[in-house]
ROFI-87917 format. One record per atom (N, C-alpha, C, O): x, y, z; residue in one letter. Coordinates in steps of 0.001 Angstrom, whole numbers, padded with zeros to 6 digits, always signed. Example, Ala and Ser with C-alpha at 12.3 -4.5 7.8 and 13.67 -1.06 7.14 Angstrom:
# ROFI-87917
+013190-005690+007800A+012300-004500+007800A+013200-003300+007800A+014236-003319+008465A+012850-002250+007080S+013670-001060+007140S+012900+000030+007870S+013409+001138+008039S
//
This chain:
# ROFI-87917
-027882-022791+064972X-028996-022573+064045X-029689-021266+064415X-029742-020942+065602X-030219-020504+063471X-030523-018805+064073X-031972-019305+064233X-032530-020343+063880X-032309-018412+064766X-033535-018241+064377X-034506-017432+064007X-034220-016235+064006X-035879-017823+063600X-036600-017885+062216X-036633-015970+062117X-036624-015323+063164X-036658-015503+061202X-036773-013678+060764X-037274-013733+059421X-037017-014489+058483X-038117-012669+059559X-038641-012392+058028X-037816-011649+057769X-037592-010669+058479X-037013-011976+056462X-036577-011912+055391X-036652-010787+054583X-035713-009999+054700X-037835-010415+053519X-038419-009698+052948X-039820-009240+053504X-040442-009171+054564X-039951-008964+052142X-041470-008516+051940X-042464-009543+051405X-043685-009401+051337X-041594-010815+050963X-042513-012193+050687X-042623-012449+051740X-043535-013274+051674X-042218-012318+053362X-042309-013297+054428X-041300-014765+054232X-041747-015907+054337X-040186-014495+053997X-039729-015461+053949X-038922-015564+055599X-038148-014762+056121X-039344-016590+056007X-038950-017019+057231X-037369-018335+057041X-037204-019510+056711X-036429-017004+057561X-035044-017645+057306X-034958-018781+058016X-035508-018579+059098X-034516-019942+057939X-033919-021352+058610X-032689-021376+058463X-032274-022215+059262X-031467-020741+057643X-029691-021237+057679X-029352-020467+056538X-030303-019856+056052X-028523-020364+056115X-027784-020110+054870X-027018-020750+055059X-026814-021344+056118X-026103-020821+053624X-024722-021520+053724X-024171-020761+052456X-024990-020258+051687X-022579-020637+052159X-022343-019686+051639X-021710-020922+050275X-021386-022067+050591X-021651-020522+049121X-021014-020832+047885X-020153-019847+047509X-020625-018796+047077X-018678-020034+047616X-017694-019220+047043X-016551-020718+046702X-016491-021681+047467X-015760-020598+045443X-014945-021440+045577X-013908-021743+046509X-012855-022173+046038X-014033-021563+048058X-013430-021803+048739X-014637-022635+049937X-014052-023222+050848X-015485-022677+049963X-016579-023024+050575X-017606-023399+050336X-018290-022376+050368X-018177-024134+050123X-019321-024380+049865X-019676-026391+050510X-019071-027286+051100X-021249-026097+049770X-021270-027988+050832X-020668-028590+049984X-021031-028500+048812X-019770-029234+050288X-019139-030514+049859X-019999-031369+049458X-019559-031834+048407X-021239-031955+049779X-022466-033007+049807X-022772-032850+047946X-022948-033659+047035X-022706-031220+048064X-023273-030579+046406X-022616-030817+045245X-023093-030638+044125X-020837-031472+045651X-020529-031009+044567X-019067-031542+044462X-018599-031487+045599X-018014-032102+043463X-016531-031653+043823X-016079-030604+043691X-015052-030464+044354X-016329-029865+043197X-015902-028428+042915X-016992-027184+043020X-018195-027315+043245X-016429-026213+042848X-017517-025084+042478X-018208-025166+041997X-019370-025342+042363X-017563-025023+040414X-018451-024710+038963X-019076-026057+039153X-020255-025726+039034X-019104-027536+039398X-020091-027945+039573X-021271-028228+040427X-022158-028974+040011X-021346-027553+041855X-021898-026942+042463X-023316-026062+042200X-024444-026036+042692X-022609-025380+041167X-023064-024029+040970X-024212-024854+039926X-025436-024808+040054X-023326-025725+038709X-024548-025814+037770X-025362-026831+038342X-026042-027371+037469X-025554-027306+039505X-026599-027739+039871X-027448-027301+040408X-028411-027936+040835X-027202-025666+040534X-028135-024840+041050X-028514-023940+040288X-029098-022913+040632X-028102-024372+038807X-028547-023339+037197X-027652-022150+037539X-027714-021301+036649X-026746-021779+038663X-026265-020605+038799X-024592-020851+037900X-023896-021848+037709X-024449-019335+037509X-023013-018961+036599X-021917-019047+037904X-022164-018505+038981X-020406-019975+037580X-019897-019782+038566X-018707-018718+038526X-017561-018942+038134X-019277-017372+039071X-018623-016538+039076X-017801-016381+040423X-018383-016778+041432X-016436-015817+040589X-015197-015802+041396X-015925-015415+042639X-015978-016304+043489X-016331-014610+042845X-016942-013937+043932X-017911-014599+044609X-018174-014055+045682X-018716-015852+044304X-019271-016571+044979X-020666-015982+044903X-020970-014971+044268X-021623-016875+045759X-022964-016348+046379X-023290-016815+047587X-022714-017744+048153X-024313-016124+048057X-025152-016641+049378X-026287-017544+049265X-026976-017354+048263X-026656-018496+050058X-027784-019551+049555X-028369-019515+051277X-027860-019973+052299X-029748-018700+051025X-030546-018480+052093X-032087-019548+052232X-033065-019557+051485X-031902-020110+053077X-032888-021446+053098X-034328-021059+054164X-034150-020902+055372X-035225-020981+053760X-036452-020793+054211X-037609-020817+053747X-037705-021018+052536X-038976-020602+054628X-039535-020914+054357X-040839-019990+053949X-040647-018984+054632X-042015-019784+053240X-042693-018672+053233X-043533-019105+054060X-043427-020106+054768X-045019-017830+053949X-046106-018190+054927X-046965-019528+054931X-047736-020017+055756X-046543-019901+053738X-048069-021030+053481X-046897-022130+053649X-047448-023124+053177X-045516-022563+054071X-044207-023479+054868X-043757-023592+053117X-042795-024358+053058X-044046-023208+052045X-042858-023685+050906X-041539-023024+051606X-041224-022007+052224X-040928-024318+051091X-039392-024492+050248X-039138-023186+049707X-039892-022743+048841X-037983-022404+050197X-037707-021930+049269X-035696-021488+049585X-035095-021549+050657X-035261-021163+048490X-033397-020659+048498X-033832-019757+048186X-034964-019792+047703X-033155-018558+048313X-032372-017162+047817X-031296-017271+047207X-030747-018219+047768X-030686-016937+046475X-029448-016950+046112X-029197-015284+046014X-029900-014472+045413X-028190-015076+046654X-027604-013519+046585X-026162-013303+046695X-025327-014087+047146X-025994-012175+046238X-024669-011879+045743X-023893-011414+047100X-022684-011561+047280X-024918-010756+048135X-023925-010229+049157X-023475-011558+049937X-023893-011961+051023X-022636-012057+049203X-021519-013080+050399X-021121-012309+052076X-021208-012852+053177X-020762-011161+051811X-019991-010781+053317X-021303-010875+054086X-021258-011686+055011X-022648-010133+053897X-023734-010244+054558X-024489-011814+054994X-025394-011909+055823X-023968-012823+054334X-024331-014461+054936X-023300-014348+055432X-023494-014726+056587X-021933-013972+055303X-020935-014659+056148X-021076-014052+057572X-020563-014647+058519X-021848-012726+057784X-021786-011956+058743X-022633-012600+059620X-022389-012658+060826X-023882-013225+058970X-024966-013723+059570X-024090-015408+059966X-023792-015774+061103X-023950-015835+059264X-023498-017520+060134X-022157-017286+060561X-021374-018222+060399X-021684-016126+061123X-020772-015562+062077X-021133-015711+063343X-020567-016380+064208X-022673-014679+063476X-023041-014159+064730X-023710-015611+065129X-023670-015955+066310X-024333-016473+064129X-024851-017360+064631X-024532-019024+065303X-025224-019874+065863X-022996-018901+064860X-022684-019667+065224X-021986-019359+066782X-021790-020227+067633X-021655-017836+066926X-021285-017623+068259X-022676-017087+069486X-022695-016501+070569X-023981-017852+068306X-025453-018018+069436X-025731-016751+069710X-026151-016399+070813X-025467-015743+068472X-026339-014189+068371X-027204-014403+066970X-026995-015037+065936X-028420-013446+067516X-029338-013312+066627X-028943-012346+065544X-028155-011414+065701X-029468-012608+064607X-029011-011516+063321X-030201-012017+061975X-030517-013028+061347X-030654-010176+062092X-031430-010965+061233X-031102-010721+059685X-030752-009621+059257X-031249-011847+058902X-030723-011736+057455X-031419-011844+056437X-032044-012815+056011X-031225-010121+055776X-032228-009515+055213X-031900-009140+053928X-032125-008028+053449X-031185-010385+053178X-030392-009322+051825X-031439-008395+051259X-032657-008504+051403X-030587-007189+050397X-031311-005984+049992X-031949-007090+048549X-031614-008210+048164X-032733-006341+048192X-033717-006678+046787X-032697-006308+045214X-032967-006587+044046X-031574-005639+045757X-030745-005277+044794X-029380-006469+044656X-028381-006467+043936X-029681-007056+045288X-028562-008702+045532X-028897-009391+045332X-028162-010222+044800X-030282-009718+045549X-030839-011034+044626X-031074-011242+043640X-031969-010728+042969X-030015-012371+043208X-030205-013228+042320X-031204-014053+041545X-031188-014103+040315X-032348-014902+042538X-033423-015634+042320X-033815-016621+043146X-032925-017332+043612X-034900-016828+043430X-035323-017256+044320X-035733-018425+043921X-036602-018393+043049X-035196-020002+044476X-035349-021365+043885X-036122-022259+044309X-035539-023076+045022X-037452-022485+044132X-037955-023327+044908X-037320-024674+045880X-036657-025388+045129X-037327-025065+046905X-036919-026040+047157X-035299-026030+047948X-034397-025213+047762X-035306-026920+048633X-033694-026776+049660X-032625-027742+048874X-033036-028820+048445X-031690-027483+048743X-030078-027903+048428X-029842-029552+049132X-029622-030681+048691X-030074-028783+050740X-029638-029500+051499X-030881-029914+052582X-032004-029410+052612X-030392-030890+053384X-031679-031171+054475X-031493-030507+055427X-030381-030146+055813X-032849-030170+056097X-032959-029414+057617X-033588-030140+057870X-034180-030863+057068X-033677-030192+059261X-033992-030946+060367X-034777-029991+061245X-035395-030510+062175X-034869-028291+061050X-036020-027490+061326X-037043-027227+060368X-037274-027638+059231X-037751-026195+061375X-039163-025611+060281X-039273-024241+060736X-038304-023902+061414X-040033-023473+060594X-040480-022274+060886X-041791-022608+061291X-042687-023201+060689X-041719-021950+062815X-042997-021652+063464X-044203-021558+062892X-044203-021534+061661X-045334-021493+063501X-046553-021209+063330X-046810-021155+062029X-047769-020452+061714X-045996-021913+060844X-046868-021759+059595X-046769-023544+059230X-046256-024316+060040X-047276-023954+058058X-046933-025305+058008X-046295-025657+057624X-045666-025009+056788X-045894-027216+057995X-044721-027930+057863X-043898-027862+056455X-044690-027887+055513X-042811-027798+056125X-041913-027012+055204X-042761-028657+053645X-043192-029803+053772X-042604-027964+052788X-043060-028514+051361X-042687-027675+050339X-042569-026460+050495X-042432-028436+048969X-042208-027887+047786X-043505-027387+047310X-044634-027877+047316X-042913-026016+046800X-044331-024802+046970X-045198-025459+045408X-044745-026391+044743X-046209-024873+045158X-046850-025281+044228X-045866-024837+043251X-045179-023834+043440X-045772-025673+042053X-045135-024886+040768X-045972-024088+040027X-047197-024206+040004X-045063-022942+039170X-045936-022150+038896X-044608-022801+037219X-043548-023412+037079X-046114-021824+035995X-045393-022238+034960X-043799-021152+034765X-043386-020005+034931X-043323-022706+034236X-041560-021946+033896X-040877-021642+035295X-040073-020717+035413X-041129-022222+036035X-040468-022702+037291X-039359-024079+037297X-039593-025167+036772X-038246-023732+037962X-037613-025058+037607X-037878-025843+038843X-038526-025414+039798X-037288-027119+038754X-038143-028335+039307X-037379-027958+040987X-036234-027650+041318X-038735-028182+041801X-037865-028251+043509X-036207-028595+043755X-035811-029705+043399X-035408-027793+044264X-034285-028652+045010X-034401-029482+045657X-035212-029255+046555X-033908-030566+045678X-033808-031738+046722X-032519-032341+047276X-031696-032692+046431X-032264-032489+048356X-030622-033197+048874X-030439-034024+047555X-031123-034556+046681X-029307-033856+047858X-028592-035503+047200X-029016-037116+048252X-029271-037186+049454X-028974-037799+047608X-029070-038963+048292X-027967-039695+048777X-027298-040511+048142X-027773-039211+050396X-026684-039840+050794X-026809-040880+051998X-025969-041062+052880X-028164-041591+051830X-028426-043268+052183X-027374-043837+051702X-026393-043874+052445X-027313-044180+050925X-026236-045035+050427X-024939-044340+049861X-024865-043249+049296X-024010-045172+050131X-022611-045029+049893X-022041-044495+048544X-021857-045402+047733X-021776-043478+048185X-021253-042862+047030X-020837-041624+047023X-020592-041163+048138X-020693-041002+046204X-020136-039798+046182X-020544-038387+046973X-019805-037461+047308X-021626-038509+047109X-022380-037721+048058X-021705-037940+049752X-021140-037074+050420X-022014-039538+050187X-021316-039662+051216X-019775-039706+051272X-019079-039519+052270X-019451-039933+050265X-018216-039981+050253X-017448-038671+050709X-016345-038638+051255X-018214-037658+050389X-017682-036226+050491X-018151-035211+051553X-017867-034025+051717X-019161-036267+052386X-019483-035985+053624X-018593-036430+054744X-018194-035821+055736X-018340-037934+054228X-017062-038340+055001X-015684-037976+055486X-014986-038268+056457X-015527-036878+053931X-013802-036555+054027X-014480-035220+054905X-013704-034765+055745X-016013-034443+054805X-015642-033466+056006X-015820-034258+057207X-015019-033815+058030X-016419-035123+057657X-016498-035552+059040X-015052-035599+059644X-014852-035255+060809X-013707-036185+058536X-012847-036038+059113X-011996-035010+059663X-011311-034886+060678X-012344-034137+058391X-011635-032607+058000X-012114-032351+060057X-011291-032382+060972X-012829-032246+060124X-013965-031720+061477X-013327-032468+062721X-013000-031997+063811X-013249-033699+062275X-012813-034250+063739X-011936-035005+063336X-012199-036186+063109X-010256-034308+063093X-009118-034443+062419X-008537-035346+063722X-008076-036481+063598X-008658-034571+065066X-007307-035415+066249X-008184-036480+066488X-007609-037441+067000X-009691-036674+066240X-010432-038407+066642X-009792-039174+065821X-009754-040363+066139X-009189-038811+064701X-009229-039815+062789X-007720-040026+063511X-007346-041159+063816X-006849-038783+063770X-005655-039396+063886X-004975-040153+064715X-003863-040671+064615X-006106-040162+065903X-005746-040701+067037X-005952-042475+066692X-005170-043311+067145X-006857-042741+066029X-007053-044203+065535X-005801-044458+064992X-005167-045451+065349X-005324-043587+064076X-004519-044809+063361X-002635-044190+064154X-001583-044340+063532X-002726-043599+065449X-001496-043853+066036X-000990-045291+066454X+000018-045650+067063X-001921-045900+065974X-001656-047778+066572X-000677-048585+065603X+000367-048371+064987X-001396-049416+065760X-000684-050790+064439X-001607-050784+063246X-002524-051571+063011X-001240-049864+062615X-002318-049381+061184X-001005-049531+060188X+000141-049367+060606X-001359-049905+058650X-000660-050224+058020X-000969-049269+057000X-001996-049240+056322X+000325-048239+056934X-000674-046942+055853X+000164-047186+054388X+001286-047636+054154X-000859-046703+053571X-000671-046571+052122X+000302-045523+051767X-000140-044411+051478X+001720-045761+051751X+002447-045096+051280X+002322-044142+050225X+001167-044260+049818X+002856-043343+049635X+002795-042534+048596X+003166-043503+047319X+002536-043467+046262X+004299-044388+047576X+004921-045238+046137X+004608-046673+047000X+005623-047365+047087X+003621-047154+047538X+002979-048029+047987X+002766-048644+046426X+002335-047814+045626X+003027-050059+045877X+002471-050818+044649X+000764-051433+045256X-000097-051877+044497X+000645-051325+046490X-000144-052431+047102X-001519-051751+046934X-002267-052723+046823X-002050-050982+046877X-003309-049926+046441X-003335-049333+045567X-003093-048128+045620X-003695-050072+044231X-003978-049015+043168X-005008-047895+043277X-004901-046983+042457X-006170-047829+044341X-006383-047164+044406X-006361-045703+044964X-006904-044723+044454X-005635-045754+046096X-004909-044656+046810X-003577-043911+045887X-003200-042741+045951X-002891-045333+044801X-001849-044832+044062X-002592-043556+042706X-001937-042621+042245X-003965-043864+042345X-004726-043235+041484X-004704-041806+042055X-004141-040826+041568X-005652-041907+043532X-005660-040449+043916X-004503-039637+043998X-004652-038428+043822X-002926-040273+044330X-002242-039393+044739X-001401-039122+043245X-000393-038417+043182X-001919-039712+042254X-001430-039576+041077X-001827-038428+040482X-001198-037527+039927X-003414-038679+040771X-004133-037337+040498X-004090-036054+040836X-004610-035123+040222X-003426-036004+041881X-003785-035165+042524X-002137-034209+042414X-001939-033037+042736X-001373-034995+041975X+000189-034104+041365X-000258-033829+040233X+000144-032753+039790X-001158-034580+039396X-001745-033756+037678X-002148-032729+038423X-001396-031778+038210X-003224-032390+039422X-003196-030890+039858X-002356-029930+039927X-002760-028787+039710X-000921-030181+040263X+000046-029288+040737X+000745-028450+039018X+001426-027436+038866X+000132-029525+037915X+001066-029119+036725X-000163-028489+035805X+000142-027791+034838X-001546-028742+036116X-002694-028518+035274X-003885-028141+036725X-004471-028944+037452X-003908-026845+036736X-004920-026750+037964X-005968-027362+037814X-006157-027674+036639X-006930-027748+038675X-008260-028255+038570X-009262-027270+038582X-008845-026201+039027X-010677-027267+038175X-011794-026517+038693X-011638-026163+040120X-011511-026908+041093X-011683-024547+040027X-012426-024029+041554X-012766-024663+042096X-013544-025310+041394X-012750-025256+043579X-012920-025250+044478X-012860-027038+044847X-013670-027614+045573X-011443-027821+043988X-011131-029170+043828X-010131-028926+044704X-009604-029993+045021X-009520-027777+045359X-008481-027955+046050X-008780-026944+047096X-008684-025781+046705X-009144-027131+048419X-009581-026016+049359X-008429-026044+050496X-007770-027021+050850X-008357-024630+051004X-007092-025085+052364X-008285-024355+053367X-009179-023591+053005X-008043-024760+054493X-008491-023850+055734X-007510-023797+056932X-006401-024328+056878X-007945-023170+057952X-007010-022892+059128X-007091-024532+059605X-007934-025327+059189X-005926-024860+060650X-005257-025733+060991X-004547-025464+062212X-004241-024273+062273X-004087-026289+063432X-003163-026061+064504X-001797-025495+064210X-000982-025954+063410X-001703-024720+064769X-000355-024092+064785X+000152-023414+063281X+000251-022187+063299X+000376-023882+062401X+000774-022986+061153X+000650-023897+060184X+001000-023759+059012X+000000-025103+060825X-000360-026111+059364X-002131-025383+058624X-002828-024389+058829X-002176-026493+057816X-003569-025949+056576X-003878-027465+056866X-003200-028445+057173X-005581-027142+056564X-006383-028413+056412X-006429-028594+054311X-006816-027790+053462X-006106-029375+054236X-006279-029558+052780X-007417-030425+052695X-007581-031354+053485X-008442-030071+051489X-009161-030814+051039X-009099-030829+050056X-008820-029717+049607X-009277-031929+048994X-008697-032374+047691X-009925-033088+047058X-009971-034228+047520X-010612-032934+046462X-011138-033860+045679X-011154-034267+044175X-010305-033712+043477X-012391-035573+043290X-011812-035755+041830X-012743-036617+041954X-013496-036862+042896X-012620-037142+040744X-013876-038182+040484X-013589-039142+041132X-012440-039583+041158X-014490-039616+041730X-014846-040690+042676X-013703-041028+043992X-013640-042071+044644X-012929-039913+044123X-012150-039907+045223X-012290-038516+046196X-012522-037475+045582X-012178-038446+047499X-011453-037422+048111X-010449-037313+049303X-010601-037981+050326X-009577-036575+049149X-008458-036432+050203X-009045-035731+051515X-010077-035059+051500X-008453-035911+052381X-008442-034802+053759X-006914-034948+054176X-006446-036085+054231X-006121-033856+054470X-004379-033598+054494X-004519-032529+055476X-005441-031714+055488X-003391-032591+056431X-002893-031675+057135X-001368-031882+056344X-000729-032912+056126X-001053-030319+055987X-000001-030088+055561X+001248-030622+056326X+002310-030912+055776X+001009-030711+057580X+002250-031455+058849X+002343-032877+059096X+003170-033453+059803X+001207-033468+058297X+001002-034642+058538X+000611-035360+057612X+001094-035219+056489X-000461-036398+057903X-000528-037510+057070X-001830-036907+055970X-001974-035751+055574X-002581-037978+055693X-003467-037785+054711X-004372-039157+054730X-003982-040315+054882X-005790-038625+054514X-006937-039912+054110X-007728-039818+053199X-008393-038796+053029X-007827-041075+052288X-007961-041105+050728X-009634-041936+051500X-009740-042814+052357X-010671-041188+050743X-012005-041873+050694X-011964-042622+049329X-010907-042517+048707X-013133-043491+048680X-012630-043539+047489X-014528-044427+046911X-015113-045406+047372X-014759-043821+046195X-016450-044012+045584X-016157-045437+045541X-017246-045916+045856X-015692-046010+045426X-015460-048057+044526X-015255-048951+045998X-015432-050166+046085X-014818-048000+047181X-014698-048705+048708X-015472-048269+049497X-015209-047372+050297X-016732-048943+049366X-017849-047749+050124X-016897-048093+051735X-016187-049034+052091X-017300-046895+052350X-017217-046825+053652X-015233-046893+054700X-014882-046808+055877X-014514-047089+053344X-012913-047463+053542X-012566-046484+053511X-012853-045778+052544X-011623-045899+054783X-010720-044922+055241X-009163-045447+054781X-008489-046405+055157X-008933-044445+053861X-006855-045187+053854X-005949-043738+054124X-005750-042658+053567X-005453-044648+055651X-004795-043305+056241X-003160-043625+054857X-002519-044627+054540X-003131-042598+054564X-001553-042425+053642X-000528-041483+054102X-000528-040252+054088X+000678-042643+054670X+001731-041666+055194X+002532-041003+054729X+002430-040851+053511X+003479-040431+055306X+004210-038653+054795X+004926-039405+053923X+004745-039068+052753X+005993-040689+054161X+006822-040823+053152X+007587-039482+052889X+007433-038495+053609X+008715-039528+051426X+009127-038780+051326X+008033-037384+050140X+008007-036158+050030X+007465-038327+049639X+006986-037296+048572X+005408-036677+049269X+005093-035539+048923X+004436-037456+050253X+003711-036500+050687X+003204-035058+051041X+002186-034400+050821X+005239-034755+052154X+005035-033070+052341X+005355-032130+051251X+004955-030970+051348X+006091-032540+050138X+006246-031898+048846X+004407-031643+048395X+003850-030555+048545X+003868-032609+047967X+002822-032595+047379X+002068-031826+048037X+001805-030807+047398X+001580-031875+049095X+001084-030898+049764X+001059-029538+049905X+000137-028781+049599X+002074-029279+050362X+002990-027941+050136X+002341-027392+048634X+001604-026409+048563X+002667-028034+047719X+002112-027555+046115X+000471-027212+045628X-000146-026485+044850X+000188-028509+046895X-001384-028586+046497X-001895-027045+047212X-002705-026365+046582X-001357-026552+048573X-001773-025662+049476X-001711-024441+048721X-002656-023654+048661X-000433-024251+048055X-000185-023069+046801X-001076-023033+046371X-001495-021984+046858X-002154-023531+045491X-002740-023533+044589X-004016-023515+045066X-004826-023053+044262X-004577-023964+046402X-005975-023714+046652X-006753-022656+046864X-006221-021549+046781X-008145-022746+047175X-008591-021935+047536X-008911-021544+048410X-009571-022332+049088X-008734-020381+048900X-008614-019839+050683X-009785-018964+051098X-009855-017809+050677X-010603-019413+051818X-011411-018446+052615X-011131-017105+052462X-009990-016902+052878X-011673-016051+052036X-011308-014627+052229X-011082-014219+053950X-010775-013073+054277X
//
């Protein structure tokens, strides 16, 4: 987590960014990009944006949204390797400034007060607020498939046991048979930006992430795969390679979207 820098010339005291490009963005927000995006009234254009979270002098809420992506990526670069950087998009990159956070923090900015949705002013749109992911649904659901994405050798190490996995042509789970049904309609009809993401992986495999309505995947291209699914709150179904898994994969990886 960096810490706090004024920003501008409003005093905006930075707390995180996080970046929106169809290859990245929070999962919590969204299955895809473009719907992502229109929950943040923003156009989802290829090139992505930056979403800068802080706070002003009097502690409002507030996002940035800006166009220089490489300049957030530069900043939650240095900061995740615990260097300071301070992040200052130019006045010629911003987009608009949104009352209210996306997502939850668990900080504040110093010496001013405790973070709140700023007064509205007229023709202001309404505060951002998290999604609600108390309870079990799609929100968590898509927090879940990153917890795994994240801690891939804990997930796989469970089910090296006596686990009984959902085949690919498994009759016994219609619902795992849905996702992986769905998810070959991807390979012949692409989906929205950012329904199919790859990232780096051990050795020369890809982390696949897959999502769709009320389901999401987490896949290592070398390996197996786990189907979350909105209708099973809280049910992990590890699904093995079988024969048609590493095909599908392979197709799905073609087609995603890759980190620049």
């Amino acid at each position: 987590m960096p810490t706090t820098e004024s920003a501008d010339n409003d005093q905006l005291f930075v707390l995180t960014a996080v970046l929106l490009t169809p290859a990245q963005f929070p999962s919590v927000l969204g299955d895809d990009y473009p719907e992502v995006c229109a929950g943040l009234g923003l156009e989802p254009y290829a090139e992505g944006y930056g979403l800068v979270l802080g706070q002003d002098g009097d502690g409002g809420r507030w996002t940035v949204v800006t166009e220089d992506v490489s300049l957030v990526a530069c900043a939650i670069a240095a900061w995740d390797c615990g260097m300071e950087y301070d992040l200052s998009p130019g006045e010629n990159s911003i987009v608009g400034a949104l009352p209210g956070w996306p997502l939850a923090l668990a900080v504040a900015a110093p010496g001013v007060p405790k973070p709140h949705d700023p007064e509205p002013q007229e023709g202001d749109p309404a505060p951002l607020t998290p999604p609600d992911a108390e309870e079990w649904g799609p929100a968590q659901r898509r927090l879940g498939a990153d917890e795994i994405a994240m801690q891939w050798a804990a997930w796989r190490e469970q089910v090296e046991g006596d686990v009984s996995f959902a085949e690919p042509g498994d009759e016994a789970h219609e619902g795992v048979r849905r996702v992986l049904k769905e998810a070959r309609g991807y390979v012949n009809e692409p989906p929205p930006p950012g329904r199919v993401r790859s990232s780096f992986a051990a050795g020369e495999a890809r982390t696949l992430r897959v999502d769709g309505p009320g389901w999401s995947m987490v896949a290592r291209t070398d390996d197996i795969a786990f189907v979350l699914l909105d209708d099973e709150p809280g049910e992990v179904h590890p699904v093995g390679r079988g024969p048609e898994l590493p095909g599908l994969l392979a197709s799905l990886d073609e087609l995603a979207a890759r980190p620049v």
